[in-house]
C-alpha positions in Angstrom: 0.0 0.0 0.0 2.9 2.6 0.3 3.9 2.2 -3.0 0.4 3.6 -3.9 0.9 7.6 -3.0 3.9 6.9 -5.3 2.0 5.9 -8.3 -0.4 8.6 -7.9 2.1 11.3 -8.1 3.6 9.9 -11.5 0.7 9.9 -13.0 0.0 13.2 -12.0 3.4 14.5 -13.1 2.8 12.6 -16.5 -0.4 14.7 -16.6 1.3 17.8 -16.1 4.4 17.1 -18.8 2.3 15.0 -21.6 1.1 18.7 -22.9 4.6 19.4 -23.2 5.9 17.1 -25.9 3.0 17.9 -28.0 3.2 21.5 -27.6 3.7 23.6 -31.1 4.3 27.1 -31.5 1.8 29.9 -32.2 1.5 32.5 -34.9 -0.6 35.7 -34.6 -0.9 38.9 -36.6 -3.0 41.3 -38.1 -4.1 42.0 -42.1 -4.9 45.2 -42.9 -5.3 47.1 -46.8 -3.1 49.9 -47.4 -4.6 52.5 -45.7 -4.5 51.1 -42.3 -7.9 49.2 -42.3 -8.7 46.2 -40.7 -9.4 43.2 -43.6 -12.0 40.8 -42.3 -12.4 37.6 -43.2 -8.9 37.4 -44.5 -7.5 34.1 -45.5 -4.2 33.0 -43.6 -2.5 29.7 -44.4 0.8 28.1 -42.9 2.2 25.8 -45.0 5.3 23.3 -44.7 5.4 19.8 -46.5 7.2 18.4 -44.2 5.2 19.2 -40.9 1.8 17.2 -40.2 -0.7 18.3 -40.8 1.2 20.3 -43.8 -1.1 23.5 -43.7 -3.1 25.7 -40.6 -5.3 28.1 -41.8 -7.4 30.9 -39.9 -9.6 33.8 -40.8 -9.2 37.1 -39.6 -12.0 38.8 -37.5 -13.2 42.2 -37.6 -10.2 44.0 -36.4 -8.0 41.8 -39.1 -7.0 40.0 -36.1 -5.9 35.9 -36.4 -4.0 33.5 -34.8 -3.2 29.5 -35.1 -1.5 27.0 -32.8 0.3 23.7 -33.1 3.0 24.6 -35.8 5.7 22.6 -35.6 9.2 24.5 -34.8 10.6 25.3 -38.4 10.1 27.6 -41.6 6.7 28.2 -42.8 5.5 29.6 -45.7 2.4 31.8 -44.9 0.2 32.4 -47.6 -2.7 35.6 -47.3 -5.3 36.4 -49.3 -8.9 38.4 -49.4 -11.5 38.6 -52.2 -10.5 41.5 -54.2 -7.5 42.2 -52.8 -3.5 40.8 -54.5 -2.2 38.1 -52.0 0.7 38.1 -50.5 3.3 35.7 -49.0 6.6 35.9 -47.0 8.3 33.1 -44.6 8.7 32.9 -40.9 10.4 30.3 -38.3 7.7 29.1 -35.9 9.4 28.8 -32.0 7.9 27.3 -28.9 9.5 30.3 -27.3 7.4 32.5 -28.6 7.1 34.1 -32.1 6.8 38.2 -32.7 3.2 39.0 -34.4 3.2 39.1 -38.3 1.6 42.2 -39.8 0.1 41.8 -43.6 -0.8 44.5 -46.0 -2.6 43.6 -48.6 -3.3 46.3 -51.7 -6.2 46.1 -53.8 -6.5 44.0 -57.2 -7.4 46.6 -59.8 -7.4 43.9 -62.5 -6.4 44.9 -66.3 -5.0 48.4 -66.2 -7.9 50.4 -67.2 -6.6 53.0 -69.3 -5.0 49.7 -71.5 -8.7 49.1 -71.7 -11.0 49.5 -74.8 -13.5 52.3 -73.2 -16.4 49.3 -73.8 -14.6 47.1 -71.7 -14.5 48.5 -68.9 -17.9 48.4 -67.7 -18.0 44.6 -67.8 -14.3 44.4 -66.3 -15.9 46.4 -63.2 -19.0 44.4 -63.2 -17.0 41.2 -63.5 -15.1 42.5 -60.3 -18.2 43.3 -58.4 -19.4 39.2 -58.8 -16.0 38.4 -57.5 -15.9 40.4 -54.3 -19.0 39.0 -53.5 -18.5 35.7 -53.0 -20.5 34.4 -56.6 -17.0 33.1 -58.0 -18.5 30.8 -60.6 -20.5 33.9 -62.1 -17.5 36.2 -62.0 -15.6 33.4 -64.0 -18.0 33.4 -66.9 -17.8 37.4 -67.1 -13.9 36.8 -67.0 -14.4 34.6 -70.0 -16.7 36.0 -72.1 -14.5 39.3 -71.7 -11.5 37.0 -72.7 -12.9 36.4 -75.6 -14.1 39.2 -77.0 -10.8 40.6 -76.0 -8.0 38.0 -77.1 -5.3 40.0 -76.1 -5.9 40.9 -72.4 -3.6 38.0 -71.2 -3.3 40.0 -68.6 -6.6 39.2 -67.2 -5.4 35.6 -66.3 -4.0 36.9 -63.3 -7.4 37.9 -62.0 -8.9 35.0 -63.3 -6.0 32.8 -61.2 -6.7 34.3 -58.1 -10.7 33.9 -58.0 -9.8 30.4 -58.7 -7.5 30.5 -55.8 -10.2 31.9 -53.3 -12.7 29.1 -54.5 -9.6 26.7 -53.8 -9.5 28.1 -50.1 -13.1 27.6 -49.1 -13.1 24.2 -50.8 -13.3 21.1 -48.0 -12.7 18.4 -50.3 -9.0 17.7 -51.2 -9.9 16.6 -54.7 -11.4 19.6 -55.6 -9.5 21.8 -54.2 -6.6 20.4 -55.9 -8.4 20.8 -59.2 -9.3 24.1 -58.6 -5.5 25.0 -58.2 -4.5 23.3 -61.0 -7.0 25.8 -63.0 -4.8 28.7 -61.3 -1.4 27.3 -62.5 -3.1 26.9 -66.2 -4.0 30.7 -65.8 -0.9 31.7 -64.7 0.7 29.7 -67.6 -1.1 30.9 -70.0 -0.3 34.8 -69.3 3.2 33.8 -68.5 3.0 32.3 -72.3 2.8 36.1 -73.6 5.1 37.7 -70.6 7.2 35.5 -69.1 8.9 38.3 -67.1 5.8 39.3 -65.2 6.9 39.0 -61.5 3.9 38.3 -59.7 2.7 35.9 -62.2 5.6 34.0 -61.4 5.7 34.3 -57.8 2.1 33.4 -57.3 2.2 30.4 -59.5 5.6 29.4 -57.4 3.2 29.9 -54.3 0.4 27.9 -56.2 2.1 24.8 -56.6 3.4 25.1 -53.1 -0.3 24.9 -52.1 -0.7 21.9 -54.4 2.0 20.1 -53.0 1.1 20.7 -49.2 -2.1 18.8 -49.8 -2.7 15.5 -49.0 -2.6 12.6 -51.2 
């Protein structure tokens, strides 16, 4: 019967330091636009290949506010984007100790330069716009085509057309689509890099696509 206190207290210390070994480290930060304001429902995603699960995502809250727990300590690629808005990405290390809060800023996506626009376009370019910031993705992607089409030279709009594939890729559950929604990106991005192949943020967002791609699951 002695040896009973002593069992007790292991178990209670094995209580107290279990939490330990499968502690990660926490990321929090803010995303705002350019002039300062708060971004809500912001898109944040943490990815690394080689940590499990491979990607954390959270939304920001009305004051752009997010945060995320159990990454593993190492490099992480952190992805943000908003409807309507050009994402961004940059890398941070993840620590146990403690990790300094990452501010984003996010400009706005203005789409095709307007004054490269035919003066008839640009109506449906903004009305296109409109049906993407709103959520109706699949109706923005028809305006985004029909415009292509009538307009066979705005390669350019690709890069808009990418990134509402991109969002619908975000609040997709299922791996399988998801993937195939990103796979559409990467053809967009192809496709304008086709006619400029020095345009630098179509070929660091399709870098950060195929990131995405590989971080899912199989």
């Amino acid at each position: 019967m002695r040896r009973f206190p002593l069992v007790v207290a292991a178990l209670i210390a094995l209580c107290f330091t279990a939490p330990a070994f499968a502690q990660g480290a926490r990321a929090t930060g803010t995303v705002k636009d350019t002039n300062g304001k708060p971004i809500k429902g912001a898109t944040v995603r943490a990815v690394n290949r080689e940590a499990s699960p491979p990607e954390i995502t959270s939304t920001t809250d009305d004051k752009g506010r997010w945060a995320m727990i159990g990454l593993r300590s190492a490099a992480w690629n952190f992805i943000v984007e908003a409807p309507g808005y050009v994402p961004v990405q940059a890398t941070a290390t993840m620590r146990i100790a403690g990790t300094p809060p990452m501010a984003f800023t996010l400009a706005r996506d203005p789409g095709p330069v307007p004054g490269a626009l035919d003066r008839d376009v640009v109506p449906q370019i903004t009305a296109a716009n409109a049906l993407r910031d709103r959520g109706q993705y699949e109706q923005a992607l028809t305006a985004y085509q029909q415009i292509r089409e009538q307009n066979p030279k705005l390669t350019s709009l690709n890069l808009v057309v990418a990134s509402v594939y991109r969002q619908q890729a975000s609040a997709e559950t299922n791996t399988a689509a998801r993937r195939a929604l990103l796979e559409r990106a990467i053809t967009a991005y192809t496709e304008l890099l086709n006619d400029d192949s020095n345009s630098e943020r179509a070929n660091a967002e399709l870098e950060s696509t195929r990131a995405e791609v590989v971080a899912l699951p199989r």
